[in-house]
N, C-alpha and C positions, 0 to 999 in steps of 0.2 A: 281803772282804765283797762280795758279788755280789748285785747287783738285781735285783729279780725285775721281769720284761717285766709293761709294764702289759697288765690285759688288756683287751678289746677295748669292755665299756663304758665301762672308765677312760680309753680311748684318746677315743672318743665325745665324755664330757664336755670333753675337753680341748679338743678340736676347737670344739664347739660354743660356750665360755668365750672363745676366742681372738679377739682383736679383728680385723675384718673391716677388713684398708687394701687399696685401690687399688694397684694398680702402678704402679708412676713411668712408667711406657712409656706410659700409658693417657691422664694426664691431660691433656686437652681445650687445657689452655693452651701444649703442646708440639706442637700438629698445627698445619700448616702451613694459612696460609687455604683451599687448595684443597681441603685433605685434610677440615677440616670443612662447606666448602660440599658435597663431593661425599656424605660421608654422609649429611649431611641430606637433601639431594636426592636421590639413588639409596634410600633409604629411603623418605621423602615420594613419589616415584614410583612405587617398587615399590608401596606401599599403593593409592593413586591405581588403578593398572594389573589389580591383583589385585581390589580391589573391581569394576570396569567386567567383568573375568572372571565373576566369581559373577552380576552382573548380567546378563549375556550367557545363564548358563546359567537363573538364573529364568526369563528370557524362554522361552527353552526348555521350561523344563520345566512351565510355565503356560501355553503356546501362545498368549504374546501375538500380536497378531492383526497391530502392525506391523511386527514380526519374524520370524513365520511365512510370513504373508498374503504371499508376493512371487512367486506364482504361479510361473513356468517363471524367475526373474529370484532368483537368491541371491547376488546381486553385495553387496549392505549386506550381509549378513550375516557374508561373507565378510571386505570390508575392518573391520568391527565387531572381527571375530576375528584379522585379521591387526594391527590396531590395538593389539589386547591383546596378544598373542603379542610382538611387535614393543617394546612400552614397556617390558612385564616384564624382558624379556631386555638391554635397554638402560638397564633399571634397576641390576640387577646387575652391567651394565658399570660404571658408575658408582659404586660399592660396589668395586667389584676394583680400580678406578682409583685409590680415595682408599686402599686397601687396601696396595698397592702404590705408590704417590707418596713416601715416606720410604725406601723400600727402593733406590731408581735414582737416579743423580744428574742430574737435568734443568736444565737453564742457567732460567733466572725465566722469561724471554720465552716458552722453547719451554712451559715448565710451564704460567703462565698461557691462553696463545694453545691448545695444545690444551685446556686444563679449559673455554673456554669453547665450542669448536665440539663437545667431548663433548655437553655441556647441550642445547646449541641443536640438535643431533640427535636427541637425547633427545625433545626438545620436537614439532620437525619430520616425522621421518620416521612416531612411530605418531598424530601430529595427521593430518598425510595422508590418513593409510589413515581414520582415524574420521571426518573430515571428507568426504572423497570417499565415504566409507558409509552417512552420514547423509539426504541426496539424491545419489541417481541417475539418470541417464537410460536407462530400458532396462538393457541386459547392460554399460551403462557407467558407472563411478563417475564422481563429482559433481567439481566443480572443485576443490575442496579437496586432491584428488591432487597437485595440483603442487606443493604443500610436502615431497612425497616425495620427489623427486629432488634438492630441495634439502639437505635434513638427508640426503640419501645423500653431499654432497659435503661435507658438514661433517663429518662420521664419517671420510669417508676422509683428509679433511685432516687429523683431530686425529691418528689412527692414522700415519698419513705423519711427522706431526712427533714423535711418540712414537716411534717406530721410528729418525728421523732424531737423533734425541737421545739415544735408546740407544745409537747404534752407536757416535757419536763420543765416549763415556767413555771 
């Protein structure tokens, strides 16, 4: 006695009848605290970075007047743009971090001490650039820039200790 193959709407129904569970991999109460801080945050920011984007381009495409208007001076707009540029990309860093954190075996300290100079770079480096965009002087961004170079040292620190924590597994 041989079956006959279901055929393709009878495949359909089945599918669609079939109870919808989660993978055990997935649930929430399996990630490690870093691993939910960061997706939330690397998400939470990606949003944040992607909205101030769109908003960048209304400016634009409305010819608002305190985003246009900078005569021979397109310094704001500039750091506005690297601002955005800069948080997005640091968003998905953040998201590939928590992506990655159960995949590598990182000692607590080193795991913790990098998840939080990630953040705070996150935070810092495209604060910087919007901050220094916001007020300028002339062909020169505003004091807000100096948060720059700090969330540059916090990135390479987290990065430093990720790599240093890699290598000795």
């Amino acid at each position: 006695m041989s079956k006959q193959k279901p055929t393709r709407r009878e495949r359909s129904e089945l599918q669609t009848h079939a109870p919808q569970t989660k993978p055990a991999s997935t649930t929430t109460s399996s990630l490690l605290p870093e691993e939910r801080r960061h997706l939330k945050f690397g998400w939470s920011s990606l949003f944040v970075f992607v909205c101030l984007g769109i908003l960048l381009e209304v400016f634009l495409a409305f010819r608002i007047g305190w985003y246009m208007n900078s005569g021979d001076n397109e310094t704001h707009r500039l750091m506005l743009r690297l601002g955005h540029a800069h948080g997005t990309f640091l968003s998905l860093v953040n998201i590939a971090f928590a992506a990655t954190l159960s995949r590598i075996n990182l000692i607590e300290n080193i795991r913790r001490l990098s998840s939080r100079c990630l953040i705070a770079a996150t935070l810092l480096i495209p604060g910087g650039f919007i901050l220094g965009g916001v007020v300028t002087h002339g062909s020169e961004p505003g004091l807000g820039i100096i948060l720059l170079p700090i969330g540059a040292l916090f990135l390479l620190f987290a990065l430093f200790l990720l790599a240093k924590g890699l290598k000795s597994n």
